[in-house]
C-alpha angles and dihedrals in degrees: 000000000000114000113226093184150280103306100179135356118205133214145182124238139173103222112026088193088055098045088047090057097047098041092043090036112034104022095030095241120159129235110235111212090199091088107123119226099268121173092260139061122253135117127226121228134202108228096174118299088342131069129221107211105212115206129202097227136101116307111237119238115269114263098159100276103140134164119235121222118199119231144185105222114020095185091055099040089059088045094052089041091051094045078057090057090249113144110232124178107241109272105259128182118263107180112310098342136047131253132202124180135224143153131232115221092278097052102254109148116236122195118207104212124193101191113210089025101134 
């Protein structure tokens, strides 16, 4: 086997409506129109040149299991998050980059992740 990549991640949310709204409008994800009609609801997103699969179903609890977006500017992407009322741990160092924390709606934690930071 030789890994390409990490093509989708995919995650379970309560509201659909509510997750789309939080991952397009807050965090600048993209709605992808190629999800075929399966017997569920859910929605897929662009997130550069991978994709995050959200599925209407019950949230697991939280054990520490997160997904890491990659961002430009660290400092600037808490302080806009925060402007939206959205509550994001302070950036701190983690090797050579720096890592803040969120959750969407559904409490999925999302790390925000600036590699070469330090």
């Amino acid at each position: 086997m030789q890994p390409l990549g990490v093509h989708h991640v995919s995650i379970n949310v309560t509201d659909v409506d509510e997750a789309m709204a939080f991952y397009t409008e807050v965090l600048g994800l993209e709605r992808r129109d190629d999800r075929p009609d399966f017997p569920f609801g859910g929605a897929w997103l662009d997130v550069g040149d991978q994709q995050i699969h959200l599925i209407e179903a019950t949230t697991p609890a939280a054990l520490g299991q997160h997904f890491a977006i990659a961002v430009a500017d660290l400092a600037a992407t808490v302080a806009e998050l925060r402007e939206r009322g959205v509550q994001v741990s302070d950036p701190s160092p983690v090797g050579t980059s720096m890592q803040a924390f969120c959750s969407d709606p559904s409490g999925n934690q999302v790390e925000l992740h600036q590699p070469n930071a330090v």
